[in-house]
Each structure stands twice: as structure tokens, then as C-alpha cells.
One Martini backbone bead per residue (centre of mass of N, CA, C, O) as a GRO file, in nm:
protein
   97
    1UNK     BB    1   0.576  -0.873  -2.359
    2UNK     BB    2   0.821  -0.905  -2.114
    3UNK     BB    3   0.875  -0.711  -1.770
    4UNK     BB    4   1.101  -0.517  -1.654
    5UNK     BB    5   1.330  -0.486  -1.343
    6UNK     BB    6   1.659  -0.349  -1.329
    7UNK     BB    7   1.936  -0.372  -1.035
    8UNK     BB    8   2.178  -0.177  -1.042
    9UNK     BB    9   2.564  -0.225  -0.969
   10UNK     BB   10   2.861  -0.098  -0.962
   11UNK     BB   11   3.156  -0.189  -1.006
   12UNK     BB   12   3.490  -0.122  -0.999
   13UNK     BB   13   3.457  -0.073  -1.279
   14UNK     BB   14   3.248   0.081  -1.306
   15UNK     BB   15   3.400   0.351  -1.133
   16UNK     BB   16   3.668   0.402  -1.261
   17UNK     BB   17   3.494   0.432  -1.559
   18UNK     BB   18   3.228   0.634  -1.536
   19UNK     BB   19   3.265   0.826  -1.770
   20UNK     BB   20   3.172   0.586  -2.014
   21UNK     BB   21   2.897   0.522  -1.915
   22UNK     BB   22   2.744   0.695  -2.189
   23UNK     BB   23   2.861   0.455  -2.397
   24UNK     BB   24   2.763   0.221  -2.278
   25UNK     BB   25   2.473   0.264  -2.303
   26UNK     BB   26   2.439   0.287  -2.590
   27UNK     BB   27   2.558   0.002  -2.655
   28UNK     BB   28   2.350  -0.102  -2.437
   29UNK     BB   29   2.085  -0.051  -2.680
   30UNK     BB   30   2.174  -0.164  -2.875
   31UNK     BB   31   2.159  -0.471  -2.791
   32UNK     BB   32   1.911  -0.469  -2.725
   33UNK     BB   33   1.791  -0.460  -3.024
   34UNK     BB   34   1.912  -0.706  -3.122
   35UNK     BB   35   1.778  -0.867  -2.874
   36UNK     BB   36   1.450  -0.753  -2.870
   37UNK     BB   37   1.526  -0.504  -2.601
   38UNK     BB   38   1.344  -0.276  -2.446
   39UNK     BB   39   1.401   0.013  -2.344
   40UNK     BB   40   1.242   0.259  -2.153
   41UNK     BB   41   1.403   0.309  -1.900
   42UNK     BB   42   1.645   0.514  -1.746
   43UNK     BB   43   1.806   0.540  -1.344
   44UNK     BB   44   1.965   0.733  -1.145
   45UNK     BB   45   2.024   0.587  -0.796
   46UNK     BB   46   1.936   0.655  -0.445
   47UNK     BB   47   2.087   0.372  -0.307
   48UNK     BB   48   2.134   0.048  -0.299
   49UNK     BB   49   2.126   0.140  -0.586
   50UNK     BB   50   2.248   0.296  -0.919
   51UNK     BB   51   1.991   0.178  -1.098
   52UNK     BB   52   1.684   0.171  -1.294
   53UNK     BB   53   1.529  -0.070  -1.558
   54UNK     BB   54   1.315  -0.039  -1.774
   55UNK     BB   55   1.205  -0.349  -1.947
   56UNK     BB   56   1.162  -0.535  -2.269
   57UNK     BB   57   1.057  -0.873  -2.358
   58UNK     BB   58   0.987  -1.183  -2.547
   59UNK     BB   59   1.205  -1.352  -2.326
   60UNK     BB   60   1.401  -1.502  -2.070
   61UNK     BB   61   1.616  -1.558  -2.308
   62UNK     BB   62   1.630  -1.225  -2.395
   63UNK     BB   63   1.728  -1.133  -2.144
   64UNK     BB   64   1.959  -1.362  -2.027
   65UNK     BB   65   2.171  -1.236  -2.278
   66UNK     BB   66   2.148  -0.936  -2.191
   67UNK     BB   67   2.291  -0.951  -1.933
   68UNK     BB   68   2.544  -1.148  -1.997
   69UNK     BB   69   2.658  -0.925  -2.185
   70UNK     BB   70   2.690  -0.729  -1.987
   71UNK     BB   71   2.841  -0.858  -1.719
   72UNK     BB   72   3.112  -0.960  -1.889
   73UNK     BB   73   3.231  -0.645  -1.875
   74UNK     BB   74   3.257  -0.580  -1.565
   75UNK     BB   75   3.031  -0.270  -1.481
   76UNK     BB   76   2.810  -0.501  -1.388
   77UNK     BB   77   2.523  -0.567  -1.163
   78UNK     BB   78   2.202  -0.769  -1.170
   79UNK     BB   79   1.868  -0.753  -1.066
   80UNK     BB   80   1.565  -0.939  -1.105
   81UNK     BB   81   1.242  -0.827  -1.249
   82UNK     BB   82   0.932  -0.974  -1.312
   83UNK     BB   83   0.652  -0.800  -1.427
   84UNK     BB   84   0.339  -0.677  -1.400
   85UNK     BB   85   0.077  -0.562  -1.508
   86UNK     BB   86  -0.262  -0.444  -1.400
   87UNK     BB   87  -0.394  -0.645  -1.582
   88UNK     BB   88  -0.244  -0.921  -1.538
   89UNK     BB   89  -0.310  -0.852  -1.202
   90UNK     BB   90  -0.577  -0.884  -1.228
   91UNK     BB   91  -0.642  -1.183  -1.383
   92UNK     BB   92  -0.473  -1.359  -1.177
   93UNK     BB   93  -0.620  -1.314  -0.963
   94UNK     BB   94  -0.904  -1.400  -1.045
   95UNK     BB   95  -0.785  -1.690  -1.074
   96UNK     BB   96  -0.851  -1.734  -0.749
   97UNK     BB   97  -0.967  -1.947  -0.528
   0.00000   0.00000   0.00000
């Protein structure tokens, strides 16, 4: 499974309507389990972004269902960063010519 850090900001409608908020996280990870995409940690955030989700999926095709799902619904934006974990950042530099 590869890591993502999704970086999320409530659209207009997403803050006229953050009551809902709790109802919607709910159904976003149910629909992240349909979609094979692991939620790890969710976290509001104070700074640029209001959201700061890390996530697992088994392919940036699997995350990228996951996103499109949740965008349409009109009550988020998302910036995404595919991370690597220690191990795989070891490895990687070890490769380095």
C-alpha cells in the first residue's frame, strides 16, 4: 500500500453546511473501505489547509477514485502528496548514484 497525505480546504458549501461535517466523514470512509483506501488519522487544522488526512491506498488509481468521489460531492478541495515512509526513503537515497 502506498501513503498519501491529503491536504484539504472546505469549499463554500462545505462551511455553510460543517454541522454535516460529522455525517460526511462517516460516509467517506465508508466509501474509502469500498474503495480499498485505509483513512489512518483525520485531523482539523489551523493554518492554510482545514483538514490533514493520512491515508493508504493500493494504487494512486485507488486514491484517485477516492478523491473524485469526495470532490464531487462539492464540499471539498484536496492537494495531494504521495509519501514514503523511512524504510523506502533509506532505499531510495541508497540508490543514489
Amino acid at each position: 500500500m502506498s501513503a498519501y497525505v491529503l491536504l484539504c480546504n472546505f469549499t463554500d458549501q462545505g462551511v455553510r453546511t460543517i454541522k454535516d461535517a460529522p455525517k460526511r466523514r462517516a460516509a467517506a470512509r465508508e466509501l474509502a473501505k469500498k474503495l480499498g483506501v485505509d483513512v489512518k488519522a483525520s485531523y482539523l487544522a489551523i493554518g492554510p489547509h482545514d483538514l490533514v488526512i493520512h491515508a493508504e491506498a493500493p494504487s494512486d488509481e485507488a486514491l484517485a477514485t477516492y478523491l473524485l468521489s469526495l470532490g464531487s460531492r462539492g464540499n471539498l478541495r484536496t492537494t495531494t502528496l504521495k509519501v514514503f515512509p523511512e524504510a523506502a526513503f533509506d532505499k531510495i537515497v541508497g540508490a543514489v548514484a
